[in-house]
C-alpha positions in Angstrom: 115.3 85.5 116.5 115.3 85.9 112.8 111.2 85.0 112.4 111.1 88.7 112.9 112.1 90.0 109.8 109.2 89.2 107.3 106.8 91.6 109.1 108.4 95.1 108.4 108.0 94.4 104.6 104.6 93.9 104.8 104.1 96.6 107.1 105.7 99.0 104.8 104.6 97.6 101.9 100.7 97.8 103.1 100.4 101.6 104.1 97.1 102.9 103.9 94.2 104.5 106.2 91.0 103.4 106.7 87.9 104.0 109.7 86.4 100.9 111.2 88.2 100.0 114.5 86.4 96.5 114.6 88.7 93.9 114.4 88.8 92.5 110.9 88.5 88.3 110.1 91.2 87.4 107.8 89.3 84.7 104.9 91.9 82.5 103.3 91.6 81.8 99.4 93.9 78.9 98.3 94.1 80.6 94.5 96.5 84.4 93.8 93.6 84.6 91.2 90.6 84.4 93.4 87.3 86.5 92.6 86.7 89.6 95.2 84.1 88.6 97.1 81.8 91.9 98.3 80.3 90.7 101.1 83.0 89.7 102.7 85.3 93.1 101.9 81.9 95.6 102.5 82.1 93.6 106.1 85.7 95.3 106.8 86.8 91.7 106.8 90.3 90.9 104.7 90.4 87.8 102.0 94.0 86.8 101.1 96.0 84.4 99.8 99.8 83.3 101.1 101.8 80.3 99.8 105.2 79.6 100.7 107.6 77.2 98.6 110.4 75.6 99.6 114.3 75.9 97.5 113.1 72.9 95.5 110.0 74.2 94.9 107.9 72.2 97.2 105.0 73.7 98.9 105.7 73.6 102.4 103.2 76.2 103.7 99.8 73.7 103.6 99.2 70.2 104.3 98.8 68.2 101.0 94.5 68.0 102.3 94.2 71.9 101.7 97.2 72.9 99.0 97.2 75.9 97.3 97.4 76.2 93.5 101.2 76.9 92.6 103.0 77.2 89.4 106.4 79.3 89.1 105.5 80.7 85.5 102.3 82.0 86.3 102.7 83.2 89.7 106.1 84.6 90.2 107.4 85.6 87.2 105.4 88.2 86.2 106.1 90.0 89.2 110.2 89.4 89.4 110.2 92.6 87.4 113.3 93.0 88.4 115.3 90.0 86.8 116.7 88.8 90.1 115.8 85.0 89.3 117.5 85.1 86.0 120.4 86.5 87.8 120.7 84.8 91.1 123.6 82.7 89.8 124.1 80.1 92.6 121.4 81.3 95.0 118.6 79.6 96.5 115.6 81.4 97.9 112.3 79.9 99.3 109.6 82.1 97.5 106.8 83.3 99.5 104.1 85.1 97.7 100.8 87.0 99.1 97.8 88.7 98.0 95.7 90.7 100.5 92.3 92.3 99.4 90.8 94.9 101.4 88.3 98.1 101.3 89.0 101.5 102.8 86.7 103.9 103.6 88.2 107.0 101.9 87.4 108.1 98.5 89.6 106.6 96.0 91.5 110.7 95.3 92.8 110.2 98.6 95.2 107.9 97.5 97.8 110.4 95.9 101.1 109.9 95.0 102.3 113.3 96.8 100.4 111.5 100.3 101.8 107.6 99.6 105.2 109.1 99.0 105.9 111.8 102.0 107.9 110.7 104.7 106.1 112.0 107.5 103.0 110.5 106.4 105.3 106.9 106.3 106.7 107.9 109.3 103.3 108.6 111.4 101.7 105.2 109.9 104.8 103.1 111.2 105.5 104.6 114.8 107.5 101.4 115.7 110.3 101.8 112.7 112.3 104.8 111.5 112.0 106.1 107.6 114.9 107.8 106.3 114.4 110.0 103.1 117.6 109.0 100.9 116.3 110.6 97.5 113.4 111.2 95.0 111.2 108.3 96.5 113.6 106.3 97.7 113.9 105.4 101.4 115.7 103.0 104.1 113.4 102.1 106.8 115.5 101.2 110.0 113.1 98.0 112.4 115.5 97.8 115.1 117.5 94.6 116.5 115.5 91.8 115.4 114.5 92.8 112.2 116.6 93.4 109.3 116.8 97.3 107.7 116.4 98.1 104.2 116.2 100.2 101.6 113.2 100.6 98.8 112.2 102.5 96.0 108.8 103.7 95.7 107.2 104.0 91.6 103.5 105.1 91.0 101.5 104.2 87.4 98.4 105.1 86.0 96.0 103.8 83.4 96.5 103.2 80.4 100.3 102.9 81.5 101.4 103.8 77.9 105.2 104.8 79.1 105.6 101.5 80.9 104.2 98.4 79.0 105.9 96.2 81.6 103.5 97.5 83.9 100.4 97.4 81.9 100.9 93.7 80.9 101.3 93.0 84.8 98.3 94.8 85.7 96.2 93.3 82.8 97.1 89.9 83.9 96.9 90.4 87.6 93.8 91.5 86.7 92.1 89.1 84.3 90.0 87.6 86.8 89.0 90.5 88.4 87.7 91.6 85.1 85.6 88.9 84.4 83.6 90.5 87.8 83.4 93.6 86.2 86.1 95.2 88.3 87.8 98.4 86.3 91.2 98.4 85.8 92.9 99.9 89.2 93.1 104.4 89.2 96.5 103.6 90.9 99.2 101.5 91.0 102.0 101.3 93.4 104.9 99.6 93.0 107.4 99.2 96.4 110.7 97.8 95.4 112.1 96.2 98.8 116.2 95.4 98.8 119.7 95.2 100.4 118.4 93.9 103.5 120.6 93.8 106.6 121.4 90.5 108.6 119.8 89.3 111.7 122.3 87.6 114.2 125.1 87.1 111.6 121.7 85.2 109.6 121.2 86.2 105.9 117.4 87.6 106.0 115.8 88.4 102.5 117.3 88.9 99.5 114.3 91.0 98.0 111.1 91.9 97.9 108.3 93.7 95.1 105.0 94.8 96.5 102.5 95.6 93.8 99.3 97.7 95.1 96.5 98.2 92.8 93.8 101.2 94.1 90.5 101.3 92.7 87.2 103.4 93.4 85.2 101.1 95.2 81.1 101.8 96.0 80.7 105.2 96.9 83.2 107.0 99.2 85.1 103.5 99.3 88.4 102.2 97.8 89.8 98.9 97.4 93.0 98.3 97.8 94.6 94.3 96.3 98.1 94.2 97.3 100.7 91.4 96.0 104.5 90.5 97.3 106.5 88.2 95.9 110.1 87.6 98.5 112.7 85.8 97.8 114.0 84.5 101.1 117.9 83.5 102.3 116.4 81.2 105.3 113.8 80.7 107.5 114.2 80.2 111.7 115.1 76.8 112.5 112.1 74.2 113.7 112.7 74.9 117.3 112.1 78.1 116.9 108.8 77.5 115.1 110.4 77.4 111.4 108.0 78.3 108.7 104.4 78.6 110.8 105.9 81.3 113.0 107.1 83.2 109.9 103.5 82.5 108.3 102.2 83.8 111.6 104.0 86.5 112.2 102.9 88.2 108.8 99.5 87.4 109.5 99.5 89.1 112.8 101.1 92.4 110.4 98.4 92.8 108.2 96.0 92.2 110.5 97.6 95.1 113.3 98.1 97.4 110.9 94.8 97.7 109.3 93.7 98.0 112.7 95.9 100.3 113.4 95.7 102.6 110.4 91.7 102.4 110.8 91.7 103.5 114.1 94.3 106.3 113.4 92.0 107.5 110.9 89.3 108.5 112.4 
């Protein structure tokens, strides 16, 4: 079943540790721009957003009653930092595209690059997949039959990002709304480049993926962590197998286990 094989990217590409084992309420926001609401992260609940567009660039992840905001130029490109849209040539991808807001109770120097980056550390916060080392922060995660492989890069930036302008106009834009709460621009940023993915049952799975995760000191002894991924997807399981709600499902169910999973490991 090839509605698998959207999970292990978010799962990798949302590693972090927190302490509250309650189970957290997922709040769904219908704009990628939408102001963090305190109350709602200081409650060790989780506000997101998630839209999914079809090859012609229909939204097909809402009913028309409760459509999300969508525009290709505003949303997507910025984060296609890796050109693959100007060079897919022929190709046709649906586009999905998340943002998930969260607070951790750690202090925000608990989010080093040396921690985020060792293997062992990925390793222990993923018991169900297997991490393979392959270079200087470059990995291939193996998610067994139903679930494609691949490999990703891992890149860390920090304020005022004065090597990587790319970056910095990213960040500044990602975070223009967040600004206008007063939110400081993020102590850390992670980049998680997601790629050559492996079929599923002969089934072409995703061509790639970019996580962006933005750390910031949060409150005292907290951190908030806003993560964004953009995927560019081959195809999605056919209707009778649930077609695009079990895929929508089946991410929301990731997030969801694995910050209760990294908050109970935590403490």
């Amino acid at each position: 079943m090839i509605n698998l094989f959207h999970k292990p990217v978010f799962i990798a590409a949302l590693i972090f540790l927190g302490s509250i084992n309650a189970e957290p309420v997922l709040k769904k926001e219908n704009r990628l721009e939408f102001q963090i609401d305190e109350t709602i992260l200081n409650g060790k609940d989780i506000q997101y957003y998630l839209i999914l567009v079809d090859k012609e660039g229909k939204v097909i992840s809402e009913t028309k009653e409760n459509e999300s905001e969508f525009s290709f130029e505003k949303q997507v490109k910025p984060f296609d930092i890796y050109n693959y849209w100007d060079k897919k040539g022929d190709e046709e991808y649906f586009i999905l595209m998340t943002k998930v807001a969260y607070v951790v109770d750690k202090d925000i120097s608990f989010f080093s690059e040396k921690k985020l980056s060792d293997v062992n550390f990925l390793n222990e916060r993923l018991p169900d997949y297997k991490i393979e080392e392959t270079g200087d922060k470059k990995y291939k995660i193996h998610c067994g039959f139903l679930a494609p492989s691949f490999e990703y890069d891992l890149s860390f930036y920090r304020p005022p990002y004065s090597q990587h302008p790319e970056i910095k106009s990213l960040v500044q834009n990602i975070c223009i709304e967040q600004i206008n709460t007063k939110l400081p621009m993020p102590s850390l940023t992670l980049v998680q480049h997601n790629y050559n993915f492996s079929r599923v049952l002969m089934q072409k799975t995703s061509k790639m993926s970019v996580s962006v995760s933005n750390f910031y000191a949060f409150e005292e002894d907290k951190t908030l962590e806003i993560n964004y991924t953009l995927n560019y997807i081959y195809e999605l399981p056919p209707k009778f197998l649930g077609g695009h709600d079990l895929v929508i499902n089946e991410i929301l169910d990731g997030i969801k286990g694995l910050i209760i999973k990294t908050r109970e490991l935590s403490q």
